[in-house]
GUVEXLUM-932329 format. One line per 5 residues: their letters; for each residue x, y, z of N, C-alpha, C. Coordinates in steps of 0.2 Angstrom, whole numbers. Example, Ala and Ser with C-alpha at 12.3 -4.5 7.8 and 13.67 -1.06 7.14 Angstrom:
AS) 66,-28,39,62,-22,39,66,-16,39  64,-11,35,68,-5,36,64,0,39
END
This chain:
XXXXX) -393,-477,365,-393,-474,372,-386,-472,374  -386,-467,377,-379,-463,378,-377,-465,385  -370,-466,387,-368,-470,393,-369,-462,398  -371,-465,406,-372,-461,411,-365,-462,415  -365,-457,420,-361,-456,425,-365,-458,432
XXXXX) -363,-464,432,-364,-467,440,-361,-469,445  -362,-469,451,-360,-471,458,-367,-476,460  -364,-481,463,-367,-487,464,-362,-488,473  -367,-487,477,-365,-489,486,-366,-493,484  -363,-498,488,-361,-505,490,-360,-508,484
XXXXX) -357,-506,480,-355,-510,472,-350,-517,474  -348,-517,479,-343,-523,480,-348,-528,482  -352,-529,485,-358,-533,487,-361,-537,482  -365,-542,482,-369,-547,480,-371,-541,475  -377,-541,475,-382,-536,474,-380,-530,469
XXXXX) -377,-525,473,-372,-521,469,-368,-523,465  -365,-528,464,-359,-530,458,-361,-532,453  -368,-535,454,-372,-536,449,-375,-527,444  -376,-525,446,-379,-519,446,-373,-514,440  -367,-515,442,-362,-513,443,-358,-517,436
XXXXX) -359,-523,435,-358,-526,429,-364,-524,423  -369,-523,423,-374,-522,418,-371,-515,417  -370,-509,419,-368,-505,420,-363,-502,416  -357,-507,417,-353,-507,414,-353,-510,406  -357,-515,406,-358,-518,401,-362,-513,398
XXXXX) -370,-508,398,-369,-504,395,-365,-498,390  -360,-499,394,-354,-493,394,-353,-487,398  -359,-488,403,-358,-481,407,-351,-480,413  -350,-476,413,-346,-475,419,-346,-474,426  -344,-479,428,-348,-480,435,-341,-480,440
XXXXX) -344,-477,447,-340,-476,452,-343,-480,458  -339,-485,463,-341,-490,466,-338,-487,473  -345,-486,476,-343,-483,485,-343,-490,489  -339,-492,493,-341,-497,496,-334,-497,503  -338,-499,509,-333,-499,515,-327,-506,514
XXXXX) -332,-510,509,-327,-517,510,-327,-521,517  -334,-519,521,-335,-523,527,-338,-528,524  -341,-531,520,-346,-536,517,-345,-536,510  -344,-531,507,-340,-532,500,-337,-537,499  -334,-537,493,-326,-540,490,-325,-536,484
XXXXX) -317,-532,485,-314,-529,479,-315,-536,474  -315,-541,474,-315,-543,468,-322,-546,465  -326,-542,468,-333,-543,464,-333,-538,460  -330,-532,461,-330,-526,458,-327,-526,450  -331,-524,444,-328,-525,438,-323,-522,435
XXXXX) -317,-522,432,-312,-519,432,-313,-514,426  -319,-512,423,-321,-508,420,-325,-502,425  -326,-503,432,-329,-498,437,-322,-497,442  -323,-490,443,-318,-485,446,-321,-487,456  -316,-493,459,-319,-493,466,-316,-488,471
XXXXX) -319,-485,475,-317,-479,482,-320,-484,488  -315,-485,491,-315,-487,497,-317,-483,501  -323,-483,505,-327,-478,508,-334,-479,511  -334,-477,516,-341,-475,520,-346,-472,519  -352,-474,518,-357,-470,517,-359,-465,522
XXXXX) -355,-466,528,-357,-462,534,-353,-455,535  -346,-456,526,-341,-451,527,-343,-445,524  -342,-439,524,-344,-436,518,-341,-439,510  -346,-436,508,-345,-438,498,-344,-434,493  -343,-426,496,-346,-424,492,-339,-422,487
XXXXX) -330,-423,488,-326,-424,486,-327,-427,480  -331,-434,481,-330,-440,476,-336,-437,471  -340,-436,476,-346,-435,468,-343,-428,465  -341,-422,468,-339,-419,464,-333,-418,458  -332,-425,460,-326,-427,455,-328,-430,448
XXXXX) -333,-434,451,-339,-439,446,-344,-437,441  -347,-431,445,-352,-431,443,-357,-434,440  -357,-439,446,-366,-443,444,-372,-441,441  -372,-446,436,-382,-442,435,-384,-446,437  -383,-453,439,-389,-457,443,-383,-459,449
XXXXX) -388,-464,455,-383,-466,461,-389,-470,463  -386,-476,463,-390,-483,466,-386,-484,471  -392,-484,476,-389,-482,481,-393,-489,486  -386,-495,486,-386,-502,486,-382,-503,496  -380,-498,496,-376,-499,504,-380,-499,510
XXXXX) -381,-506,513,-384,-505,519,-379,-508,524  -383,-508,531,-378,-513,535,-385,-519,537  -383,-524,535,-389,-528,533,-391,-536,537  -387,-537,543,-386,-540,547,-390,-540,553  -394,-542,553,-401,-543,560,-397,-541,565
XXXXX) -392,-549,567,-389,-548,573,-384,-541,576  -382,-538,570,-378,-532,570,-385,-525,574  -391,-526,571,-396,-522,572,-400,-523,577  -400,-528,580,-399,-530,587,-394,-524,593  -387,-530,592,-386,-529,596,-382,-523,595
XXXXX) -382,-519,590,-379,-512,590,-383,-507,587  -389,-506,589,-395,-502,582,-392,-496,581  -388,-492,585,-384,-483,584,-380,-486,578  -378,-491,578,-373,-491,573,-377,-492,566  -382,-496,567,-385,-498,561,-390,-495,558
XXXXX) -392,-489,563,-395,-484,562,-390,-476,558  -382,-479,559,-379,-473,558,-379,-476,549  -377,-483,549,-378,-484,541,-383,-483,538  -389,-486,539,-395,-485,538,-399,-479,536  -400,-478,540,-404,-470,539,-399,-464,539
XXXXX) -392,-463,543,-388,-456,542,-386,-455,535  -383,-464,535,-381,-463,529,-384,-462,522  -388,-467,521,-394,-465,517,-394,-457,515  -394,-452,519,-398,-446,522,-391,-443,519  -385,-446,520,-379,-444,517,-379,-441,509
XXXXX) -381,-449,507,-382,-449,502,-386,-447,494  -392,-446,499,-399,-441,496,-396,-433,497  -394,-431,502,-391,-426,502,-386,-424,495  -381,-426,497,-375,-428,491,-379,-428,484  -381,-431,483,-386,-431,475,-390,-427,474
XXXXX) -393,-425,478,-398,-418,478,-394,-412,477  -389,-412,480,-383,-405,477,-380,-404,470  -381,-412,469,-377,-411,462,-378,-416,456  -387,-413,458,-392,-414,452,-394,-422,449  -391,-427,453,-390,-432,450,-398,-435,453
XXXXX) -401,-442,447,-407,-445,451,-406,-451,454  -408,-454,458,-407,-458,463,-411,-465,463  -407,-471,464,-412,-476,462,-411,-480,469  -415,-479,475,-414,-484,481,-418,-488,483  -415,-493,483,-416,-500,486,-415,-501,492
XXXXX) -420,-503,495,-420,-507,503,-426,-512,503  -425,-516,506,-429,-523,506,-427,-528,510  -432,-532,511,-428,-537,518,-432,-542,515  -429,-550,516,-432,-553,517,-437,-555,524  -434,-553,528,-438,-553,535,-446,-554,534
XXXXX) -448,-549,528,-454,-549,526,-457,-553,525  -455,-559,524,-458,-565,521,-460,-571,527  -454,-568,532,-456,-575,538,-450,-578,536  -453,-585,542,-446,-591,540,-450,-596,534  -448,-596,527,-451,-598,521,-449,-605,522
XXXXX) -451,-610,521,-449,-618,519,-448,-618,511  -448,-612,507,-449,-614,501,-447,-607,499  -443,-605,493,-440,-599,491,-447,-595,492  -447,-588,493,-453,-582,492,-451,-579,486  -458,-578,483,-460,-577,477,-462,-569,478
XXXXX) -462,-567,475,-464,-559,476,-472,-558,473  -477,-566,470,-483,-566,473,-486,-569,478  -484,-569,483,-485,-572,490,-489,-567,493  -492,-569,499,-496,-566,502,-494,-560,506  -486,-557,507,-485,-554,510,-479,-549,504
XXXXX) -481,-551,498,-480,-546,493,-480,-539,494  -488,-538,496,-491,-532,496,-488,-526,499  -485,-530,505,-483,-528,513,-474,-523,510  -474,-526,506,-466,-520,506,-466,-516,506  -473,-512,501,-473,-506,501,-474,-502,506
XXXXX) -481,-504,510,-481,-503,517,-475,-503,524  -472,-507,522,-466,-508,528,-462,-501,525  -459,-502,519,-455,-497,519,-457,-488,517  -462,-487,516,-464,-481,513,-464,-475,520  -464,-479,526,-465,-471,531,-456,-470,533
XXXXX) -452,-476,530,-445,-474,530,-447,-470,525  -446,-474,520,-445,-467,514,-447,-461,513  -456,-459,517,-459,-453,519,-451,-449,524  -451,-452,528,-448,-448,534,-440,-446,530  -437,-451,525,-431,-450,523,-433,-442,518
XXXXX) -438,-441,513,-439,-438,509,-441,-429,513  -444,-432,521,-444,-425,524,-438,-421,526  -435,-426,528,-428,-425,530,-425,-422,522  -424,-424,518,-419,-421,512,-422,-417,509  -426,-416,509,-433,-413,503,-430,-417,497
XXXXX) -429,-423,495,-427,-426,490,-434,-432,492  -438,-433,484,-444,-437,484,-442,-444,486  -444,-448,489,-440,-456,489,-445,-460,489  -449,-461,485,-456,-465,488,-451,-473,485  -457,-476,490,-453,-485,490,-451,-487,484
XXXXX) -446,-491,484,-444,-494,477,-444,-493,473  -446,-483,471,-446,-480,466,-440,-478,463  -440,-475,457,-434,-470,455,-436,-462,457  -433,-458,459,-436,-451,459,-430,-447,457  -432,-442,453,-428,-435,452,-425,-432,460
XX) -419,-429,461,-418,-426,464,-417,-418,461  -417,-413,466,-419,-408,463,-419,-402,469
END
């Protein structure tokens, strides 16, 4: 398998660092976009190239430096309370960004792997949730008319939890 050129949003985070180690431990070359609001530079592998950076900034500097062929695209703003009490904001991360980022990829050919998922799905659980629970099903439903509307917006394909060409 020959190593890829990747950008990985929110690579300093949980979720992304993990991402971002397998990544690197293949061999590929990965670039980490991350604000460092919820991050940590030191979850970041010192085999990944980190950019302190917004997903709400433009990117298109960085990808054109990079040249991405994939970008997991792992940055949200993920905090309930946040989304409450400030939803412009966390509609500015969320969907602008996002919308940033399919943009950005869609220009310079790379495919796009995004993840968004909540536990909210699940309820308040007394026991860890399994993903065959009875509210399994529901993910794809909750998230597919973002993803519809994000994919009208870009002309980039995003159906839920899938990988898509961009093009």
């Amino acid at each position: 398998m020959r190593p890829v050129r990747a950008v990985v949003t929110g690579g300093a985070g949980f979720i992304g660092s993990h991402v971002v180690d397998a990544l690197v431990a293949r061999g590929d070359e990965v670039a980490v976009v991350d604000s460092l609001v919820h991050g940590k530079r030191e979850n970041v592998s010192p085999g990944a190239e980190l950019h302190v950076q917004d997903i709400r900034e433009p990117l298109d500097d960085l990808f054109d430096e990079v040249r991405p062929e994939a970008v997991f695209h792992l940055a949200a703003q993920a905090d309930v309370r946040v989304s409450v009490e400030r939803p412009v904001e966390d509609a500015e991360v969320n969907v602008l960004g996002t919308v940033r980022i399919l943009e950005t990829a869609r220009r310079c050919g790379a495919q796009v792997i995004f993840s968004s998922t909540g536990g909210a799905i699940y309820g308040e659980c007394t026991t860890p949730a399994r993903e065959s629970s009875q509210f399994a099903d529901q993910v794809t439903l909750v998230s597919s008319p973002v993803s519809n509307d994000l994919g009208r917006a870009t002309g980039v394909s995003v159906p839920a939890g899938a990988v898509s060409r961009c093009s």
